[in-house]
DOVEX-233598 format. One line per 5 residues: number of its first residue (from 1); their letters; for each residue x, y, z of N, C-alpha, C. Coordinates in steps of 0.2 Angstrom, whole numbers. Each point is the difference from the previous one (the first is absolute). Example, Ala and Ser with C-alpha at 12.3 -4.5 7.8 and 13.67 -1.06 7.14 Angstrom:
2
1) AS) 66:-28:39:-4:6:0:4:6:0 | -2:5:-4:4:6:1:-4:5:3 $
END
This chain:
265
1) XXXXX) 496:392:533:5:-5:3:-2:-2:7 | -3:7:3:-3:-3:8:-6:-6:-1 | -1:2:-5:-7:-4:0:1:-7:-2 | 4:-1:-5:1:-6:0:6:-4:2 | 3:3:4:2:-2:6:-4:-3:6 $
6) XXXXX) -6:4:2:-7:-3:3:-3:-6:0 | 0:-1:-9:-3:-4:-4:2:-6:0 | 5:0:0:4:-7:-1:4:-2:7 | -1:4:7:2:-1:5:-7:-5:3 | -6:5:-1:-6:-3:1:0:-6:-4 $
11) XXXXX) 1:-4:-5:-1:-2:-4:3:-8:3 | 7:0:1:6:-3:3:-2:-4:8 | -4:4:5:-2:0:5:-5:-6:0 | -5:3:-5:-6:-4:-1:3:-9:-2 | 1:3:-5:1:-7:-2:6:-4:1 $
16) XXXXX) 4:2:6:4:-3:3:-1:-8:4 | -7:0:1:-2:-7:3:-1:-5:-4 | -1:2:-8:-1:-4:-3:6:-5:-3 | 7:5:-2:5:-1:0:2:-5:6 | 1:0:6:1:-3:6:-2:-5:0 $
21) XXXXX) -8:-3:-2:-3:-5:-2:2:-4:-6 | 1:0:-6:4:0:-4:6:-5:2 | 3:4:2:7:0:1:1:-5:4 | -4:-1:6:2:-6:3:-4:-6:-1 | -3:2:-7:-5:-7:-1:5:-2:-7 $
26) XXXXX) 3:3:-4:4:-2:-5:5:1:0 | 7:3:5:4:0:1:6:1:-5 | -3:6:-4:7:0:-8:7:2:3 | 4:-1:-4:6:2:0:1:8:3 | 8:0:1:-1:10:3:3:2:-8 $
31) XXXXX) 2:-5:-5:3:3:-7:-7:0:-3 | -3:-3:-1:-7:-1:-1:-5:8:0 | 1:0:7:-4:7:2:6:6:0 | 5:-1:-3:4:7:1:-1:3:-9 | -1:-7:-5:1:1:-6:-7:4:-2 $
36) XXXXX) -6:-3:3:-6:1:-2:0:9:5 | 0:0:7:0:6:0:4:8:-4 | 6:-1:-2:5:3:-3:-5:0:-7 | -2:-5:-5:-6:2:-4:-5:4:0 | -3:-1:7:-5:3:0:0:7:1 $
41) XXXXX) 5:1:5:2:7:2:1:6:-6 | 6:-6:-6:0:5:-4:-4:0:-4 | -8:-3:-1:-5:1:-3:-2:6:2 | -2:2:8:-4:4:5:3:6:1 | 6:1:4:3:4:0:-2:7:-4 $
46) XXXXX) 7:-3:-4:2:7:-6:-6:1:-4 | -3:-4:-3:-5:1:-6:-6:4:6 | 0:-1:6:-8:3:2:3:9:1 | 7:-1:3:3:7:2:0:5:-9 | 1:-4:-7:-2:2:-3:-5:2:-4 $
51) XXXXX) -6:-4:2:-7:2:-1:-2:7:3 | 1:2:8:-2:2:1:1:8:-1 | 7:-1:-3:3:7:-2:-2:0:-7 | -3:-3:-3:-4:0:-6:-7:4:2 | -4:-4:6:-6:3:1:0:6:3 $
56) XXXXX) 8:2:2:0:9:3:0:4:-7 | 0:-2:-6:1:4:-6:-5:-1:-4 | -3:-5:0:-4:3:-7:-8:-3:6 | -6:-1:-4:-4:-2:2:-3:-4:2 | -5:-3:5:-1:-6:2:-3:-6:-7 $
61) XXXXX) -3:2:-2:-6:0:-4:6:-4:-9 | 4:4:1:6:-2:-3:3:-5:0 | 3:3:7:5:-6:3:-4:-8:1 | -6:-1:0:-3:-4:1:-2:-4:-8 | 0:3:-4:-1:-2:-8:6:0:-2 $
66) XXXXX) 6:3:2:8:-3:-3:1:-8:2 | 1:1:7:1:-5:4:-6:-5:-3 | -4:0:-2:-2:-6:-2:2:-2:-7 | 5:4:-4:0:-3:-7:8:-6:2 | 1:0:7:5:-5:-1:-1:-8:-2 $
71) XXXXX) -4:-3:0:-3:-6:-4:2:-1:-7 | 2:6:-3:4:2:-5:6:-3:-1 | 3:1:5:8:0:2:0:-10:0 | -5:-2:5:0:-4:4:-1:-8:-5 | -4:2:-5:0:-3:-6:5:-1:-6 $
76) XXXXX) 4:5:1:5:-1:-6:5:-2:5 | 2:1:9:4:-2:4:0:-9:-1 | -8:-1:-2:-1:-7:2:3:-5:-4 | -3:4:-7:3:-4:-9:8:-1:0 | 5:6:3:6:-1:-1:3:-4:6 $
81) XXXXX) -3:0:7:3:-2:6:-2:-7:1 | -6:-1:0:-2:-4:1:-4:-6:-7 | 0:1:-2:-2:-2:-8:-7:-1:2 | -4:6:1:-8:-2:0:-2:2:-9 | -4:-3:-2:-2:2:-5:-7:2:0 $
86) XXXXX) 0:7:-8:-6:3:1:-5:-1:-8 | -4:0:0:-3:-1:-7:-1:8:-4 | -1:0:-8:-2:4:-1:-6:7:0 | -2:-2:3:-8:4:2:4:5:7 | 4:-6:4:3:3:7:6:7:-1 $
91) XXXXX) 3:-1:-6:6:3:-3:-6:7:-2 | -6:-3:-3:-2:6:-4:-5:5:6 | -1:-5:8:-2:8:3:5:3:4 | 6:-5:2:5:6:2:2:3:-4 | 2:1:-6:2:4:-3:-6:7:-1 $
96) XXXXX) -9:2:-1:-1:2:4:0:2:7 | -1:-5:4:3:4:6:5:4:4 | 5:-1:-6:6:4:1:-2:7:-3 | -1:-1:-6:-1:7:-3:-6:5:5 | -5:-4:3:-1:5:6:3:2:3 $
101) XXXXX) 4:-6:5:5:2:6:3:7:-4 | 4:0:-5:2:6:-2:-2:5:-1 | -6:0:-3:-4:4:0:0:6:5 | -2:-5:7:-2:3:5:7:4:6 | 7:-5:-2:6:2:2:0:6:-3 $
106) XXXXX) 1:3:-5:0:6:-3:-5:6:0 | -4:-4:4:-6:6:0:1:8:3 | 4:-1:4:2:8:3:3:1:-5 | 2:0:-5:6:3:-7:-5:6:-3 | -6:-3:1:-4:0:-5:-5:5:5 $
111) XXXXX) -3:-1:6:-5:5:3:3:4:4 | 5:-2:3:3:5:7:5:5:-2 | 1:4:4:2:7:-1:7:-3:2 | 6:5:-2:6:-1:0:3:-4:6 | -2:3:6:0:-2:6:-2:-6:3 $
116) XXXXX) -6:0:-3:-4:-6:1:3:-7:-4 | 2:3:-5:3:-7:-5:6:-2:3 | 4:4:2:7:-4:3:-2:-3:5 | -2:2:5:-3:-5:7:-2:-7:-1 | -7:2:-4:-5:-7:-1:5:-5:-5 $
121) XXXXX) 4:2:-6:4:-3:-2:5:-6:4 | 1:6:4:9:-4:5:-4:-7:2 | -6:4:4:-6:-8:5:-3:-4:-6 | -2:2:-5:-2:-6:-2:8:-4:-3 | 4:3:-1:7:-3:-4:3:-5:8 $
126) XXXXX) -2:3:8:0:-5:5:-3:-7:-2 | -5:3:2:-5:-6:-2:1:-6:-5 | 2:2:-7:1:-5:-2:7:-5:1 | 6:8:4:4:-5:1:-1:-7:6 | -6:4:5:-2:-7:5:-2:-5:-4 $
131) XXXXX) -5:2:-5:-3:-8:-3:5:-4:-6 | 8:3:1:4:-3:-2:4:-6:3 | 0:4:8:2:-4:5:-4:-3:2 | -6:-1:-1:-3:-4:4:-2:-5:-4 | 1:-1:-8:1:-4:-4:5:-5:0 $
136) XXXXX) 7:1:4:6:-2:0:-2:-5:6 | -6:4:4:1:-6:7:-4:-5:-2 | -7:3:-4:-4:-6:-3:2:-5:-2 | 4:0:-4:2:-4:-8:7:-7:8 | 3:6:3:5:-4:5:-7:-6:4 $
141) XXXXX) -1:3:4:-5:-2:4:-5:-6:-3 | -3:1:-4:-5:-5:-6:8:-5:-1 | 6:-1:0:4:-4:-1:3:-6:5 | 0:7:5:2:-3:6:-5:-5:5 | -7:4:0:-6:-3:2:-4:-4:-3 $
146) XXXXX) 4:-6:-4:-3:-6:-5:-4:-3:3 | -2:-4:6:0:-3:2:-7:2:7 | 6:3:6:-4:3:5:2:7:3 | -5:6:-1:4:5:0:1:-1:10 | 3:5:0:0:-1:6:-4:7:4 $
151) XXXXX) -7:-2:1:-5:4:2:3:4:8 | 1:-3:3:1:0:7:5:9:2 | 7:0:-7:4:3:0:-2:8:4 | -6:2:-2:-1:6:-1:3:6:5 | 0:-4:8:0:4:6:9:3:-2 $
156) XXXXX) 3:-3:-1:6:-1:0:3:6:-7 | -3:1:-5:0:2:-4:-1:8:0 | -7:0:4:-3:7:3:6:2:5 | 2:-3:4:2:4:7:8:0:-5 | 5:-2:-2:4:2:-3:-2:7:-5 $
161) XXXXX) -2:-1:-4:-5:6:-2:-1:8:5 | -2:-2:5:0:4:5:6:4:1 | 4:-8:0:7:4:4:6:4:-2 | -3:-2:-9:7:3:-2:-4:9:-2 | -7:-1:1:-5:8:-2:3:4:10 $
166) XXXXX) 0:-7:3:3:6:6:4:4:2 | 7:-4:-2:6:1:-2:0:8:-5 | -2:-2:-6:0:5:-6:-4:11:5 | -6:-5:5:-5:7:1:6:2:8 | 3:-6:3:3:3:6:6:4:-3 $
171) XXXXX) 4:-2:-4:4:4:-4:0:8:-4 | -6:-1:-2:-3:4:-1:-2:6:5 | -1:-3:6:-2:7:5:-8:-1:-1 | -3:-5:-2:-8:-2:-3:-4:-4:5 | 3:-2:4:-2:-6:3:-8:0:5 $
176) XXXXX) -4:1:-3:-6:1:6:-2:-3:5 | -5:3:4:-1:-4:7:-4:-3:-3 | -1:-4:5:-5:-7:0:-6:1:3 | -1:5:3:-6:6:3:-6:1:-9 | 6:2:-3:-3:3:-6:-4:-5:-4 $
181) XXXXX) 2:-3:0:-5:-6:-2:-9:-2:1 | -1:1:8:-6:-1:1:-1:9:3 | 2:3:-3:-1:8:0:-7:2:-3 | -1:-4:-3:-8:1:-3:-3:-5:-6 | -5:0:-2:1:-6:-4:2:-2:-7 $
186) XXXXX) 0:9:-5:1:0:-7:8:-4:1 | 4:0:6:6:-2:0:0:-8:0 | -4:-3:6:0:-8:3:-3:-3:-6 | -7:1:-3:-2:-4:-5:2:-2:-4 | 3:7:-5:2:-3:-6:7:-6:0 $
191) XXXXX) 3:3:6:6:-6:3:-1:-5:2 | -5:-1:1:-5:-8:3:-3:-3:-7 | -1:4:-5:-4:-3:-5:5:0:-3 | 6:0:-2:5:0:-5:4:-6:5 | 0:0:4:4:-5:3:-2:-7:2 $
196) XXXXX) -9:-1:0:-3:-7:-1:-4:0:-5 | -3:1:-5:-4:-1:-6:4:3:-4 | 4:5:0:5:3:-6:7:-4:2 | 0:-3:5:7:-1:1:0:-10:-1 | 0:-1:8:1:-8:2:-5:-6:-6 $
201) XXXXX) -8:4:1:-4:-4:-6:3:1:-6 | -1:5:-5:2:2:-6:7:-6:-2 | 5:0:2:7:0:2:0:-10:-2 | -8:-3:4:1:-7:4:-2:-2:-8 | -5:5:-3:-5:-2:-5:3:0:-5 $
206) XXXXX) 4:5:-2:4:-1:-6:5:-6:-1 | 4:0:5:5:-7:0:-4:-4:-1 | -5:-2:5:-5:-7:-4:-2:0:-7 | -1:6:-1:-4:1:-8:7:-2:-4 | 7:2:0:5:0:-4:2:-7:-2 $
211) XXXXX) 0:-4:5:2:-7:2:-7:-4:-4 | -4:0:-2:-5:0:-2:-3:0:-9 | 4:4:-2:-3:5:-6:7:2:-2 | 0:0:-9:6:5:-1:1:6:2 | 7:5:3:0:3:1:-3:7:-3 $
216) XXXXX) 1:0:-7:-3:5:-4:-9:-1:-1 | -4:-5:0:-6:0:3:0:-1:5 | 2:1:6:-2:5:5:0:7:4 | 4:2:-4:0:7:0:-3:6:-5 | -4:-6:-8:-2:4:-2:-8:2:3 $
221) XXXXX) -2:-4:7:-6:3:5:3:8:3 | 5:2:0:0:7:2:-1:5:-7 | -4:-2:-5:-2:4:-5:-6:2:5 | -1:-2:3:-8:2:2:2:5:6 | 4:4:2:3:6:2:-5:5:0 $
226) XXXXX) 2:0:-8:-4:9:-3:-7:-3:2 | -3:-4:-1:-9:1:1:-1:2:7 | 4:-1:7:-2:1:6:4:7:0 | 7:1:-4:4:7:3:-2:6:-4 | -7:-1:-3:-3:8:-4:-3:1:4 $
231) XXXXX) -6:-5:3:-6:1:4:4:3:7 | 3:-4:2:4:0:7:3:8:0 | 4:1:-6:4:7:2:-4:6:0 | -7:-3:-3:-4:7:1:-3:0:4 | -5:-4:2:-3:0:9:5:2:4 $
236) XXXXX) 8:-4:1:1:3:7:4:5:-1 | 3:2:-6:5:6:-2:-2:4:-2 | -4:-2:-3:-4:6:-8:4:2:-4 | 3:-6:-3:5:0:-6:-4:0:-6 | -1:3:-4:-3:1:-7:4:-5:-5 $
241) XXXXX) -2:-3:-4:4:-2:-6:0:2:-7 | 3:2:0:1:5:-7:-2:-6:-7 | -1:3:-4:-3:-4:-6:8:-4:-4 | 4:3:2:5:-5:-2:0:-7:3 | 0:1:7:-2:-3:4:-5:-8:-1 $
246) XXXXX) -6:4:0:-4:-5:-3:0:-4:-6 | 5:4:-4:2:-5:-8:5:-4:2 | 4:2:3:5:-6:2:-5:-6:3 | -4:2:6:-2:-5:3:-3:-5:-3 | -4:3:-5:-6:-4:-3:8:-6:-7 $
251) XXXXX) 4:4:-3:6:-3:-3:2:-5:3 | 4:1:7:0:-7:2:-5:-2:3 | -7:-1:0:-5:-6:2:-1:-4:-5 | 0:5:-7:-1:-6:-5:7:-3:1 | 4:4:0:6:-5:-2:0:-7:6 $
256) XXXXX) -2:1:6:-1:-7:4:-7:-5:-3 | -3:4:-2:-8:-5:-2:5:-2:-6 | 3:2:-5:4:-5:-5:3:-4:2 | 5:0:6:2:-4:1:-2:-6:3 | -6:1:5:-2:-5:5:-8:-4:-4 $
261) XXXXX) -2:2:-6:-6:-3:-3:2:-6:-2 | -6:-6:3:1:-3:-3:-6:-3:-5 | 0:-1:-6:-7:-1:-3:-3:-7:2 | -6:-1:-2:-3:-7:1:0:-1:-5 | -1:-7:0:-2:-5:-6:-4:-6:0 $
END
């Protein structure tokens, strides 16, 4: 919580100038920006505070391969919300893809010791409740953002974000210094990098890409997850992946290569 309170303070700070610029060159509404921020917020908020109590239970390397099977949600959120339509071939690799995601949801059932299986179960059971709510912001968001998303929003987003994890860690009796931040640097970096290229860019690119593309094809680009999160967990973590693992994974690649083939003619 301390950290991501860092995160989105650093985050909020940064790109506050850009918001200011913005703001005085297109002058929206304050219902305008009260609707869209209150959106965002319950995008960001809840759903991050519940990720990361997912990624305190079960393992990264997991939590990383769950969280990507949301594209799942995000496409059937699309058909019935939005009436995007999907062809036959796309039907026939998420429903692969899913049979992985399950696969791999269930895998402590099956390798971990009694102990282990209740933990890693509850996180990844987090997990998928995040890519449920973050589904509910897409599907809104792809709705509300027909037109021009409103890129600029972020700063305002972040720093509220902040305020209500202030609140929560001050209440708490949590509330860390602001010393501790640049106390070394396995602390400032990863807060620097989550809060500008995981945070402000990531954040700008997606709205662009949504506004752009159906929302269900463009979320099925986070299949590509598991290829960076097995290499990744094991260089910086030394996260093994267990052979279930790897059948799930390879499950859902075909199940996305079904999906996304197109033949020539």
């Amino acid at each position: 919580m301390q950290y991501l309170f860092f995160r989105f303070l650093t985050a909020g700070i940064i790109s506050l100038p850009i918001f200011l610029y913005f703001y005085f060159k297109i002058r929206p509404k304050v219902s305008y920006l009260l609707k869209v921020w209150l959106l965002e917020l319950a995008g960001l908020a809840l759903p991050i505070l519940i990720l990361y109590e997912g990624l305190a239970r079960t393992s990264a390397l997991e939590a990383s391969l769950i969280g990507a099977t949301g594209p799942i949600f995000v496409v059937l959120g699309g058909i019935m919300f939005l009436h995007e339509k999907q062809e036959k071939r796309e039907w026939r690799g998420l429903a692969f893809s899913l049979l992985g995601s399950l696969v791999l949801v269930s895998g402590p059932l099956f390798l971990g010791t009694h102990a282990d299986t209740a933990l890693s179960t509850t996180g990844n059971l987090l997990i998928i409740i995040y890519n449920l709510l973050w589904v509910t912001y897409a599907l809104i968001a792809k709705k509300w953002y027909k037109t021009k998303p409103p890129l600029y929003m972020g700063s305002l987003t972040y720093l509220g974000t902040a305020f209500l994890y202030f609140f929560y860690l001050k209440f708490s009796h949590s509330l860390p210094s602001f010393s501790l931040l640049f106390a070394e640097p396995k602390i400032f970096l990863p807060v620097l990098y989550m809060a500008i290229p995981g945070g402000i860019i990531a954040n700008i690119c997606y709205l662009y890409a949504v506004s752009k593309i159906e929302v269900s094809e463009a979320n099925l680009f986070t299949y590509l997850h598991g290829v960076v999160a097995i290499p990744a967990a094991y260089l910086i973590l030394g996260e093994k992946p267990s052979w279930l693992t790897v059948i799930s994974v390879l499950v859902i690649a075909y199940g996305v290569y079904l999906a996304e083939f197109r033949r020539k003619y």
